[in-house]
C-alpha positions, 0 to 999 in steps of 0.5 A: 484496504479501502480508501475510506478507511485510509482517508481516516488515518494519519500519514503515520499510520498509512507510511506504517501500512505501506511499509508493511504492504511492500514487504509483503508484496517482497515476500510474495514475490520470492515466493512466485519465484520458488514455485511456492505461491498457489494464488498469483493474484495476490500479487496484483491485489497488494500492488493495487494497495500499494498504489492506493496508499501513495494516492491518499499519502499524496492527496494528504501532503498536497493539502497540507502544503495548500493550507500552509 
């Protein structure tokens, strides 16, 4: 998911998205674990998402405190 497209969402929705992303990132890794996961780099590219969310979610709360 790109950045733009988080920027446009509510702090909601992106904490819905996030949940969603650790999960997945959870069953991914249980799968790498079994043997199970042909493709290893989905791996980095859901933690890089996960990172990416916390950054906006971050940039959004410290606005929202700044206008307070």
């Amino acid at each position: 998911m790109k950045a733009d497209e988080l920027r446009k969402m509510s702090i909601g929705e992106i904490e819905a998205k996030l949940a969603d992303a650790q999960e997945e990132l959870m069953k991914f890794r249980f799968q790498q674990v079994t043997g199970q996961l042909t493709d290893t780099s989905l791996i980095r590219f859901v933690r890089r998402d996960i990172a990416r969310m916390n950054t906006i979610m971050n940039e959004l709360t410290a606005e929202m405190e700044g206008e307070a």
